[in-house]
N, C-alpha and C positions, 0 to 999 in steps of 0.2 A: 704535565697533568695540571688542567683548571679545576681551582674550588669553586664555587657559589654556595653562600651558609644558606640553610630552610630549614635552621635550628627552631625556629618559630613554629615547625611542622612537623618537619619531618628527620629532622637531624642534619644531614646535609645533602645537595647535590653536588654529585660530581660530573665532572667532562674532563675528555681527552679528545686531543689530536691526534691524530697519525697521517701525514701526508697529508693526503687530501680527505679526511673522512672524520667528524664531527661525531662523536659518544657522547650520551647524554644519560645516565642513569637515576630514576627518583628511587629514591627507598618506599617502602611502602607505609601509606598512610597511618596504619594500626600502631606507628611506634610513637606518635604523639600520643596517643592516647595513653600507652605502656610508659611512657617518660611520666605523665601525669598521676598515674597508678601508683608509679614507683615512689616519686615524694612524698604521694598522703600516707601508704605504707609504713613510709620511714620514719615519717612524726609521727604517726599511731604507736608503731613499735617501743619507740623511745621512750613511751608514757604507759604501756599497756605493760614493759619490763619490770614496774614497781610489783612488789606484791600487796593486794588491798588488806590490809591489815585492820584497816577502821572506818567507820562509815566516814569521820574526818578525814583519814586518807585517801577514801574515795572521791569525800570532796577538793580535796586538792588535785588530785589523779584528774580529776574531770577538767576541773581551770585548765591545765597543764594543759588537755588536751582541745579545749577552744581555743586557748593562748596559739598553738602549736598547728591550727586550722585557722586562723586567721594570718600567721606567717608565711602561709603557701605562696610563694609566687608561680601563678600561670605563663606561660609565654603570650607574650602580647600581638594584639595582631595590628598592622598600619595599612592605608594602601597601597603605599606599595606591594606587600605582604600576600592581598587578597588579589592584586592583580596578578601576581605570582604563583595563584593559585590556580584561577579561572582561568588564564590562557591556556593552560595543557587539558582542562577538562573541557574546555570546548574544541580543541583540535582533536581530541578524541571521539566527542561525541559527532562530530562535523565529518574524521575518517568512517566510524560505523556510519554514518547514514549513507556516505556515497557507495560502501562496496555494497549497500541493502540493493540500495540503487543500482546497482550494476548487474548484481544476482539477477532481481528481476524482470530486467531489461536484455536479458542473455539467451541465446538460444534460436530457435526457429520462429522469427516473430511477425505477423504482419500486420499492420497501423492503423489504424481509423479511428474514430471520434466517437464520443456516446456525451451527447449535451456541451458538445465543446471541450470534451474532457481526454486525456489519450486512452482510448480505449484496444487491446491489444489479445487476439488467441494465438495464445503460445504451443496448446500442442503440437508436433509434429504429425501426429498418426492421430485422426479421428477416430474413434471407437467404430464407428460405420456411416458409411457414405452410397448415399444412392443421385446418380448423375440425373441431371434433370432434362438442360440444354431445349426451356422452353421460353421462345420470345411472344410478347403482347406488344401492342400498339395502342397507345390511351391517347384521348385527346388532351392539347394546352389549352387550357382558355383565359380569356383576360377575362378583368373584373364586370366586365359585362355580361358574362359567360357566352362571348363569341370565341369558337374555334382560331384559332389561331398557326396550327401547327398539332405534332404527335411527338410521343415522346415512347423512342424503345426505352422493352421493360424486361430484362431476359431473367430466367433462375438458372444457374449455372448448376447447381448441387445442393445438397440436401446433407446435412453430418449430425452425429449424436456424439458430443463431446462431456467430459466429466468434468474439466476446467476449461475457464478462461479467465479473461483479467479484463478485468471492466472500472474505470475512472484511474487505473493504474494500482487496481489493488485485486488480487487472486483472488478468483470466486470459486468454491470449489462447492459442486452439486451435494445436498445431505443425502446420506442412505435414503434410496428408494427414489431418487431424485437424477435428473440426468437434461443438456441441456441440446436442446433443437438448435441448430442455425442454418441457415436458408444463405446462401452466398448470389448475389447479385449483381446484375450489370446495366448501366443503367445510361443512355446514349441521347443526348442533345443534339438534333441537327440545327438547330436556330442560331440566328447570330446574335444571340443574348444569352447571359450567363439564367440560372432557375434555382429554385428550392425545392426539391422534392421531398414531402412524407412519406420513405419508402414502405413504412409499416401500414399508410393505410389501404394497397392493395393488396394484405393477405390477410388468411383469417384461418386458424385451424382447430380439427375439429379433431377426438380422438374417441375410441371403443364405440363408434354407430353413432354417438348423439350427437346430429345435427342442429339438436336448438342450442348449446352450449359452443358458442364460436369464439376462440382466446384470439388476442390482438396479442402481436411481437411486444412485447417490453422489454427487450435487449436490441438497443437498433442505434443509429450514427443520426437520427431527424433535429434538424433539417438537413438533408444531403445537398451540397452545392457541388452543382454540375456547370462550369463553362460553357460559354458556347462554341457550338461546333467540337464537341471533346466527349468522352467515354470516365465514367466514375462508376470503380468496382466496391460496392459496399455489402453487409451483410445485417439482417435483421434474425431474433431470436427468440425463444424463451424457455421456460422451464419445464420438464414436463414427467411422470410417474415414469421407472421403468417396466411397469407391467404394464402402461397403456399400446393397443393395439390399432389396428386400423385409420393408422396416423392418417389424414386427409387437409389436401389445401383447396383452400376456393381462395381462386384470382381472380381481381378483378378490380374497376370501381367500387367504392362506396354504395351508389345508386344502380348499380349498371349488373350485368351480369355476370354471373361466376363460370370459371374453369374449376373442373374438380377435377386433380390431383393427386389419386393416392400414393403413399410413401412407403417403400415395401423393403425395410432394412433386413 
């Protein structure tokens, strides 16, 4: 059996070997405190045992007892001391963040990005899902706005989920709240890499009113698509669960719409 003193603290630590296997036991913090308790205690006692007999022997009873509180010695602390402290509370705090981290990185996950951030839906089971499997053809243009090329634009599906995890932190829909994702696919045949804003070709509308058209604010933009390559991404938002008559208009900015209804 190894000592190491943390009389300074905690009274002591101990360790043992056995074979091949390191024990390391701290006592628990609250006993420096109860060591401290216990001295002032004890001088109080010592001086509190007279009986006051006279306002004079209160005054002496008193001396005695600053005398008797200026005696106290505290346990002292060094560096060494406090580096002997801070190491095991940062290896503690350092093991709780990774199992957080692993908690919510566990499970059915699939990957993408929101402003360059890991952005991740973890449910398994979407509350409901209606399949879409419609492709568009948009033109590329360069900074001239000459045509250059097209760029598929497919919706693969359509889900109403109640979480996901967005910058790598759980978002979870409030009561009454519930969140749309639109799952996407998105196909460069050029022999150059692009940036697509996949949110600016959709727009949705919900209960009949067509002048109220919401833009995704849960989305991966800019999407970088390789060239010659396929990039599966998803755009989102949030939306009442009493609203009805979910509807998408696809399309350009300027150009015309596809209208889309969503019949979960």
């Amino acid at each position: 059996m190894l000592y190491a003193k943390w009389g300074f603290l905690f009274g002591k630590l101990s360790m043992s070997v056995k074979k091949d296997t390191l024990s390391i036991t701290l006592p628990h913090p609250s006993a420096y405190f109860a060591q401290v308790i216990e001295i002032v205690t004890k001088k109080m006692s010592n001086v509190f045992s007279l009986p006051f007999e006279s306002s004079r022997a209160s005054r002496i009873q008193a001396n005695q007892l600053i005398s008797s509180l200026k005696n106290i010695k505290l346990p002292k602390f060094n560096k060494k001391n406090i580096f002997m402290i801070i190491i095991p509370i940062v290896a503690v705090l350092l093991f709780v963040f990774l199992i957080r981290q692993m908690l919510i990185t566990s499970g059915d996950t699939i990957g993408n990005t929101v402003g360059g951030v890991n952005t991740i839906v973890t449910d398994s089971k979407p509350l409901a899902t209606v399949p879409l499997n419609r492709e568009f053809k948009f033109p590329l243009r360069d900074q001239k706005g000459k045509e250059i090329g097209k760029l598929s634009y497919t919706l693969k599906d359509a889900e109403l989920r109640k979480q996901i995890i967005v910058k790598g932190k759980r978002a979870t829909a409030v009561d009454g709240r519930i969140f749309l994702i639109i799952n996407l696919k998105i196909v460069n045949d050029l022999n150059q890499g692009l940036e697509v804003n996949s949110r600016d070709y959709i727009r949705i509308t919900v209960n009949g009113n067509s002048k109220e058209l919401f833009a995704p604010d849960i989305h991966n933009d800019p999407v970088e698509v390789q060239a010659i390559s396929t990039k599966n991404t998803r755009v989102g938002l949030a939306i009442n669960e009493s609203d009805r008559n979910i509807i998408l208009q696809v399309g350009e900015i300027n150009g015309k719409k596809t209208i889309i209804p969503l019949s979960f």
